[in-house]
GULOVO-232909 format. One record per atom (N, C-alpha, C, O): x, y, z. Coordinates in steps of 0.02 Angstrom, whole numbers, plus 50000, padded with zeros to 5 digits. Example, Ala and Ser with C-alpha at 12.3 -4.5 7.8 and 13.67 -1.06 7.14 Angstrom:
<recs>
506604971650390 506154977550390 506604983550390 507124983450423 506424988850354 506844994750357 506455000250394 506705005750402 
</recs>
This chain:
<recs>
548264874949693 547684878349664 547384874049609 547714869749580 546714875249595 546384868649544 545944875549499 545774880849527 545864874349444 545264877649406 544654875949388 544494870249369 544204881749396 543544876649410 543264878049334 543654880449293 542734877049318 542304877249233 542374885849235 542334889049182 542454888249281 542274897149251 542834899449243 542874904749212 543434896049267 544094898549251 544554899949334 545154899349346 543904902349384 544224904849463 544824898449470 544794893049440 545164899749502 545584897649531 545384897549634 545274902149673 545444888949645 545314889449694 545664884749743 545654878749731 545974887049795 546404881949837 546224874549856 545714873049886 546684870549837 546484864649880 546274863649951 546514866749998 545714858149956 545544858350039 546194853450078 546214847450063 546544855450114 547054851350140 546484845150200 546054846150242 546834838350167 546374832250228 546504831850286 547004831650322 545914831950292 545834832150403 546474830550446 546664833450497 546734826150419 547254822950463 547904824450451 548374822250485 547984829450388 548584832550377 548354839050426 548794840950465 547574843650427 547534848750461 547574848550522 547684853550556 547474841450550 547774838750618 548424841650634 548584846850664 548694837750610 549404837550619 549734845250619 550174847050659 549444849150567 549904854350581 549444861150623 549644866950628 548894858850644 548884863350702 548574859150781 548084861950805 548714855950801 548814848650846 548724853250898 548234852450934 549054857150907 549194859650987 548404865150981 548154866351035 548184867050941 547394870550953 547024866450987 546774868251039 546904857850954 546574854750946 546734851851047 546294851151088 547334851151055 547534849851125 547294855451173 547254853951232 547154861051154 546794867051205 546094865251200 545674866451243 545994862351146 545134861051171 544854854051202 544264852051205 545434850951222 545254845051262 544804846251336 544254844751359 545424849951356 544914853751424 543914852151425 543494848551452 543994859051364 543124860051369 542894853751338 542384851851367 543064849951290 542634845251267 542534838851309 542064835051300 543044838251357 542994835251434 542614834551469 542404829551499 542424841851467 541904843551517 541204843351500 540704842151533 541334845151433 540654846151391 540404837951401 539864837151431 540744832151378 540694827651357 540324822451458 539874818251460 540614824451502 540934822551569 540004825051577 539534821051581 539964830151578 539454836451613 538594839451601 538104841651631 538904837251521 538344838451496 538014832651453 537404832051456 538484827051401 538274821251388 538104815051399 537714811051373 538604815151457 538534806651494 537984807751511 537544804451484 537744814051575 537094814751605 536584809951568 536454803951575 536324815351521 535894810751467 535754803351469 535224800551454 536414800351492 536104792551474 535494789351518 535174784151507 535394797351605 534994796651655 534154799651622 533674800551660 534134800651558 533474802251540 532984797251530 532374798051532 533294792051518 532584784851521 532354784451582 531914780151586 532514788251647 532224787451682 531324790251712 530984789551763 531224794551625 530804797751622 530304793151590 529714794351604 530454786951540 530224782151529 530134777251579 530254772151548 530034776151620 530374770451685 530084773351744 530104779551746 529774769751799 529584767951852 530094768251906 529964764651954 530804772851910 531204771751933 531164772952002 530824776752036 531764767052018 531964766052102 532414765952088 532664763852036 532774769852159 533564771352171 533684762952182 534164761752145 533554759052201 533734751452236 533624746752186 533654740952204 533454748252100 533204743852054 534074746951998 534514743651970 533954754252004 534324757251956 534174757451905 533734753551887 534504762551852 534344763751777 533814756851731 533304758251700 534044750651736 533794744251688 533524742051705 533114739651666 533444740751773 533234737751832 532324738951852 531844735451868 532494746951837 531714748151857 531184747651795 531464747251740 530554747551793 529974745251766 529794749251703 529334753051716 529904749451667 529764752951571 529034756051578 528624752251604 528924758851570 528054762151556 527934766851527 527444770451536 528514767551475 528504771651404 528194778451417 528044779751475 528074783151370 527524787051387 527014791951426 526734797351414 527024786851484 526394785951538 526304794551585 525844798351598 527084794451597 526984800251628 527054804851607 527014809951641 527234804951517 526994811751491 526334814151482 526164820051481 525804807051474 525284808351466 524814813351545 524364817451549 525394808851605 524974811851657 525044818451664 524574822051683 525844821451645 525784829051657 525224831451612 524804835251635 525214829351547 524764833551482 524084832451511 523704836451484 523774828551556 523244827651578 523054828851620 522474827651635 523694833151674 523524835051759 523314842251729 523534845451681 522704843951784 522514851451798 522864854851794 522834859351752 523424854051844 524044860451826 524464860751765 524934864751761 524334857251726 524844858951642 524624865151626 525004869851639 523994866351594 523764872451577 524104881151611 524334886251585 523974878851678 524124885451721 524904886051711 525214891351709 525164879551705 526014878751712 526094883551665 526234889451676 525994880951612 526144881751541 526004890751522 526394894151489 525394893151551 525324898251528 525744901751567 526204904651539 525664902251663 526114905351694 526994907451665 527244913051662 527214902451652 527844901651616 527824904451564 528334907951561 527494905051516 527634909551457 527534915651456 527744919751415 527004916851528 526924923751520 527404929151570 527394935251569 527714925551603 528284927351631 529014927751583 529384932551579 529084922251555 529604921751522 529494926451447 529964927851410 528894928151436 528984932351362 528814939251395 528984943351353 528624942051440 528504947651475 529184951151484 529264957151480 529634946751496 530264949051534 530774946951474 531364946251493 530664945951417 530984945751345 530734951951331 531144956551335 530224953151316 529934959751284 530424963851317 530864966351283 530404964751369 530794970451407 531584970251402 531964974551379 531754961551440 532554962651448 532874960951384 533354957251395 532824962151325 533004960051266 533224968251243 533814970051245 532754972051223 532884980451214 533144985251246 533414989951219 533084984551307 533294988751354 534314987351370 534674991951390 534554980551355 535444981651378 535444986051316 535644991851324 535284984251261 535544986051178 535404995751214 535904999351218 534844997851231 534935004551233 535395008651289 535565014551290 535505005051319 535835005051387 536515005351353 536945009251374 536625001451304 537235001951277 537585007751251 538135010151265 536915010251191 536885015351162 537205022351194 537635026151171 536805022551255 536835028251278 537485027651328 537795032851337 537585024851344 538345023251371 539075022651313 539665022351330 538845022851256 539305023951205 539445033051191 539895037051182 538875032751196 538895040051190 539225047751230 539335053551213 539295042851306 539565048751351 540415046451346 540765041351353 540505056751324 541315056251305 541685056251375 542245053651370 541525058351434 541915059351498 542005050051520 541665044951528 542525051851522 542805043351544 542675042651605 542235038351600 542745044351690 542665044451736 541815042651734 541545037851762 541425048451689 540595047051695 540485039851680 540165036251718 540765037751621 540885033851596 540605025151646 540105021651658 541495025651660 541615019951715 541045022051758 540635017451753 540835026051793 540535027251857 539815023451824 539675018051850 539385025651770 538835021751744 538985016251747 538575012451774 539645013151720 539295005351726 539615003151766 539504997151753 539945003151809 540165001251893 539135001951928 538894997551963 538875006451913 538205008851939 537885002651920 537814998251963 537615001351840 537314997751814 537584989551819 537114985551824 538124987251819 538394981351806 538454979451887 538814974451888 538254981051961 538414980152024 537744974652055 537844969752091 536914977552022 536454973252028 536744968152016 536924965452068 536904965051965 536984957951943 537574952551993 537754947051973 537744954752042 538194950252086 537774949852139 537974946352186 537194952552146 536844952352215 536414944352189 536114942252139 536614941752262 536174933652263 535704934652261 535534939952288 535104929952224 534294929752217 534094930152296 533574933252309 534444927552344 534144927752420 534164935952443 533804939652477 534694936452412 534754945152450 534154952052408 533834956852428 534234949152351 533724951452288 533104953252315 532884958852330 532774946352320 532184944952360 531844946652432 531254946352449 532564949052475 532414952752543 532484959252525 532104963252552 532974961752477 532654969752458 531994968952430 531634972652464 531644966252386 531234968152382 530564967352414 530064970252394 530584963252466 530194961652531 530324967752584 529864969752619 530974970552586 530894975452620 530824983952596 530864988952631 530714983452526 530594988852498 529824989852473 529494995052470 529644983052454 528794984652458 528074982752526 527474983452533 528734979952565 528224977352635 527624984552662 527804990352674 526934981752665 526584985552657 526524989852730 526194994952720 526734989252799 526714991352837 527274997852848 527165003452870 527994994152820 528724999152824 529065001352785 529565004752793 528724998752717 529174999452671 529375004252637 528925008252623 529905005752616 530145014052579 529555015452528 529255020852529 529395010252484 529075013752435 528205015952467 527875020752446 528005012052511 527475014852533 527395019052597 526865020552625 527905020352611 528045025452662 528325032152625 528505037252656 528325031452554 528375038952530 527575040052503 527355045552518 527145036052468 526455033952442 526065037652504 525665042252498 526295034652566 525855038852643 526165047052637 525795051852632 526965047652640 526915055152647 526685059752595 526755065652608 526305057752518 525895061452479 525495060152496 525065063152464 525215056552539 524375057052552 523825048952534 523225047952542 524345045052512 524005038252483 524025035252516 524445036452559 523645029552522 523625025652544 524155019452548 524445019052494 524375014252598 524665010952572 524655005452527 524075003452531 524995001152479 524884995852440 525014988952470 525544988152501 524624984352465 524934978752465 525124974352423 524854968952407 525894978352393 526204974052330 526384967152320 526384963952268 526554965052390 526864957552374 526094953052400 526144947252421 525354957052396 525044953352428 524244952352370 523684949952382 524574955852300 524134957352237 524384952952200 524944954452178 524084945452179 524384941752133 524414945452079 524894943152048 524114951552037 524154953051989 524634959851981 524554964951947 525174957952027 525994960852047 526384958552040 526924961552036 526334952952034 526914948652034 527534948551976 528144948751982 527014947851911 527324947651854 527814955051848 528404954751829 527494961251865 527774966051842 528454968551918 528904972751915 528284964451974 528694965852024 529514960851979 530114962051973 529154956251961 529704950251948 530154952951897 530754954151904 529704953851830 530084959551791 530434966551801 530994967451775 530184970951834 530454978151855 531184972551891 531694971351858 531074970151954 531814970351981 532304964051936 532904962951947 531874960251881 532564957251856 532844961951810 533444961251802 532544967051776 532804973151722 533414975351763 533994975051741 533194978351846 533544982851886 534204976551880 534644978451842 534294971051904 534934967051910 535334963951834 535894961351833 534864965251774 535244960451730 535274966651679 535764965051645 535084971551659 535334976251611 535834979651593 535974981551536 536224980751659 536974983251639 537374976151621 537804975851578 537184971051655 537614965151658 537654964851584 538204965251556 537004964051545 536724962051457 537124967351454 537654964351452 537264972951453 537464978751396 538084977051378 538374979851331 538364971851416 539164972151415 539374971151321 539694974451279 539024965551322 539234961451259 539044967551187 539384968751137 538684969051200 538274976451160 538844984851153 538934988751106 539094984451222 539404990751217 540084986851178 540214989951126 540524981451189 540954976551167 540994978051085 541454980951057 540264974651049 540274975650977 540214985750942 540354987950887 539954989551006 540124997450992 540744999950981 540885004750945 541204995451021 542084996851010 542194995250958 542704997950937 541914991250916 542334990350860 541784994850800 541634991150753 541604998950797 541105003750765 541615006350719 541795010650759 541985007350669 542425011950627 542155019250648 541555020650642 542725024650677 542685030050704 542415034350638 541915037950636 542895033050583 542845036650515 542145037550477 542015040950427 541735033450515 541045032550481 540525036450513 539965038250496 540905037350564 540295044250606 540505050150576 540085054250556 541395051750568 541595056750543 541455058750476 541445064650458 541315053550436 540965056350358 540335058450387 540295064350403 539735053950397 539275055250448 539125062150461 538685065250431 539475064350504 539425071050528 539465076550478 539095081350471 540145074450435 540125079350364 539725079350328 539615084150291 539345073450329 538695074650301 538125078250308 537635078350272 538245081450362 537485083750416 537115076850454 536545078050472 537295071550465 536985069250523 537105069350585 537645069350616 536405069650607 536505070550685 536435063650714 536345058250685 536505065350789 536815060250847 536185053350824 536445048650793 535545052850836 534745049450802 535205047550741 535505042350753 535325049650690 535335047450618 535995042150632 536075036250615 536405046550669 536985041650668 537165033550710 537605029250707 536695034450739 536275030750786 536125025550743 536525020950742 535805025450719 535085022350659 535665019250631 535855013950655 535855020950599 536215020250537 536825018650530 537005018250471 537345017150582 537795015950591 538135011650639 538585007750626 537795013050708 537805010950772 537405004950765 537714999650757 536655004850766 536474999150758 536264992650720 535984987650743 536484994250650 536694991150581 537304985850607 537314979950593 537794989250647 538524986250680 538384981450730 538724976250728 538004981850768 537644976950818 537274973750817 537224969850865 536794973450762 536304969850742 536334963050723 535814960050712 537114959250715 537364953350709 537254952550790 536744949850811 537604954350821 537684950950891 536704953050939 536454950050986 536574955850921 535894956150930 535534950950920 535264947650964 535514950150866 534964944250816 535184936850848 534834931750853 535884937850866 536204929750889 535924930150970 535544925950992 536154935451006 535584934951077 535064935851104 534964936051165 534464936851037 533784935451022 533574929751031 533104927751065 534244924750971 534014918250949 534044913351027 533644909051048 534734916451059 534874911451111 534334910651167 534154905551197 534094917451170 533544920051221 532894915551199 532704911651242 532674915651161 532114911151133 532064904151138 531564900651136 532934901651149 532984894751184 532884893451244 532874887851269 532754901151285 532654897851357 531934900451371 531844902951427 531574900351342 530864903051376 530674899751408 530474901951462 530624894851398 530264889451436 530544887051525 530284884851575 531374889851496 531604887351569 531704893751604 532274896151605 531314896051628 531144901451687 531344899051756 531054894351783 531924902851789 532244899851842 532044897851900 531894902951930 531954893051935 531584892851998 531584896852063 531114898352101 532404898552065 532554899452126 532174906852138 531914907252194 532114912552098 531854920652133 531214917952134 530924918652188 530844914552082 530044913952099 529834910852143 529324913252169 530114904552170 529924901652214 530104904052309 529884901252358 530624910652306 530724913352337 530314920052364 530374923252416 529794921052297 529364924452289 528614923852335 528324927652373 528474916752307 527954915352302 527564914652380 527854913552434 527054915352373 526614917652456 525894911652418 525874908552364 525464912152470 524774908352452 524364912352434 523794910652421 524554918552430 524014923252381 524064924252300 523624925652259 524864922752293 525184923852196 525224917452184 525354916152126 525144912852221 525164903652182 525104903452128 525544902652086 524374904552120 523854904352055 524254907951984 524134905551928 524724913751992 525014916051935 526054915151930 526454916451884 526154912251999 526904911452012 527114904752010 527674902752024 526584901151990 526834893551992 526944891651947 526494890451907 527754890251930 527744887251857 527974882451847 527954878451894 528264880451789 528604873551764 529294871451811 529364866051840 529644875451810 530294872151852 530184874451929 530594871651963 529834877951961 529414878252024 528864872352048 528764870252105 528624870751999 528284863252007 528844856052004 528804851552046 529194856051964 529484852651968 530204852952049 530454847752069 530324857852071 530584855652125 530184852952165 530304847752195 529734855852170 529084853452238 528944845752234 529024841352276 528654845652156 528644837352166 529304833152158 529234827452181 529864834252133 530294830052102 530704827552183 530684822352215 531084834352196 531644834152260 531024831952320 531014826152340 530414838252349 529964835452394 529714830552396 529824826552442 529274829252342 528714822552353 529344817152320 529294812052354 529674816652290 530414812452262 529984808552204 529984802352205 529684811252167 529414808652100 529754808352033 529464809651980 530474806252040 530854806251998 530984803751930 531494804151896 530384801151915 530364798751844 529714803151835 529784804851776 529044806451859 528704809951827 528984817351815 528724821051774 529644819751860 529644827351842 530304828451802 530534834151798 530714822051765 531194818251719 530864821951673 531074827351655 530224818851646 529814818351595 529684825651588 529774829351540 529434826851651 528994836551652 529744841551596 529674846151555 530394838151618 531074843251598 531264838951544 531784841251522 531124834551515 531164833151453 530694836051394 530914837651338 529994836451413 529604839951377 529754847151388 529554849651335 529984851851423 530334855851439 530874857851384 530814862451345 531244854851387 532164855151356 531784853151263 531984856651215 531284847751251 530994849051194 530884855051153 531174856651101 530504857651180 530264863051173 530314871151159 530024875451127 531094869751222 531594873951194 531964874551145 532104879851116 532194867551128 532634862651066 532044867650982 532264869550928 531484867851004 531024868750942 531024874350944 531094876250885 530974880750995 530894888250974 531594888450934 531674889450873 532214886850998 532914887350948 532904887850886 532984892650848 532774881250876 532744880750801 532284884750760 532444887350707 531754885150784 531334890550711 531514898050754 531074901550728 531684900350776 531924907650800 532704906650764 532894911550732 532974903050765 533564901950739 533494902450651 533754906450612 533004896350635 532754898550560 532374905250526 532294906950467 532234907250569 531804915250548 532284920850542 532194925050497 532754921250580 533274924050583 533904921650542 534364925750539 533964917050517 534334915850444 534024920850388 534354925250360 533164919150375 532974919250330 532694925850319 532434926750264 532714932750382 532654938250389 533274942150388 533224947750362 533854940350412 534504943850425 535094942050397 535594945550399 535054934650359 535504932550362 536164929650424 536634925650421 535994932650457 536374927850533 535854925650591 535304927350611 536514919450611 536054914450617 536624911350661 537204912550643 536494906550731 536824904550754 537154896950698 537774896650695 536944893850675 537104890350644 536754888450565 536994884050530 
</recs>
């Protein structure tokens, strides 16, 4: 122990290589992941100059032609940046607005039911979407809104309506895309949410209650005060991926009538990168990409320090 000018008394920091040594075998369990991390996710990286570069598979990484720049300028300058750009955000913040609030209440109200059997049976219900493949996803909902057979417009005919043509209204798309990713990923999200509800101190509802609050107050005030750390941290993470909106359901989606509002950034980039094999311009397209994300992180990450006090880092 050392004393500081105010008098506290405060432990010595033991040096790195003595804290080595005496907990060694932690440090040996995390070889694994930093393996992989290092194997998987860093070496990759050294394949990003190829976004700088003129590359040929037959020249390789050094080999092929430097041209700095060039093809960031061409995406920022092709017609389709604009549409990319907006399509993508308005998909990806559409379906934040929504799938961000909805596990947290999902949680809520699944905390709340005392019958254990009801219990399990809700989220066996809710948590079952999320194992279904985007291919199988995508044929329910091809065969649930197909405008000739489909359940939902074959109940629309037996009130008397007419039928819709949902998958055939580009200005459907967004809210088809959203409604069925809510339906597959909301029980999955609640998990982590109902997780931090278990550890809620029981005793604090029970004063609570002696107090006169009800189920709302206790709610408010207790319940989600307790979660609001792990909240704010899968806000922040969520805000790192806006930009990368997944290819595979949209492009599984997409028809020649929703182009115009379903075509986005990592949907363009398969088409040209793997199809047309333009592998140093759609390098560049997912580097400005992964930028970008790198920057919400961080100021969604800083706003949330400086509002909540937690903060992924």
């Amino acid at each position: 122990m050392s004393a500081t000018h105010t008098g506290v008394m405060r432990p010595h920091k033991k040096p790195p290589l003595k804290r080595l040594a005496e907990s060694w075998q932690l440090y040996v369990l995390l070889l694994p992941t930093m393996a992989y991390m290092l194997i998987f996710n860093y070496v990759p990286m050294y394949g990003l100059q190829i976004a700088f570069r003129n590359y040929e598979a037959r020249s390789g990484f050094w080999g092929s032609t430097w041209l700095g720049v060039r093809y960031f300028h061409d995406f920022f300058a092709s017609p389709q940046f604009s549409q990319l750009l907006i399509n993508t955000l308005r998909i990806s913040l559409t379906s934040l607005l929504f799938s961000f609030p909805l596990p947290i209440l999902l949680a809520l109200l699944i905390n709340e039911v005392r019958n254990g059997r009801v219990k399990k049976f809700v989220q066996n219900i809710t948590y079952a979407p999320y194992f279904i493949s985007t291919v199988i996803l995508v044929s329910i909902i091809n065969v649930f809104l197909s405008k000739t057979d489909g359940l939902i417009n074959q109940l629309i005919r037996a009130m008397g309506g007419n039928s819709v043509d949902f998958l055939g209204k580009a200005k459907l798309f967004v809210p088809i895309y959203v409604i069925s990713s809510l339906w597959q990923h909301t029980g999955w999200g609640s998990i982590i949410y109902i997780a931090a509800l278990s550890g809620v101190d029981l005793e604090l509802h029970d004063a609570a209650q002696i107090d006169g609050a009800n189920l709302i107050q206790r709610i408010c005030h207790i319940n989600l005060p307790c979660i609001l750390p792990t909240a704010v941290i899968m806000f922040v993470l969520s805000c790192g991926h806006i930009m990368s909106v997944g290819y595979e359901k949209i492009y599984l989606m997409q028809n020649a009538i929703n182009l115009s509002v379903s075509e986005v950034i990592s949907t363009y980039v398969y088409k040209v990168g793997l199809i047309k094999v333009q592998f140093s311009y759609t390098t560049a397209i997912g580097l400005f990409n992964n930028v970008i994300n790198v920057a919400l992180l961080l100021i969604s990450n800083y706003m949330a320090r400086r509002l909540t006090d937690v903060s992924l880092f």
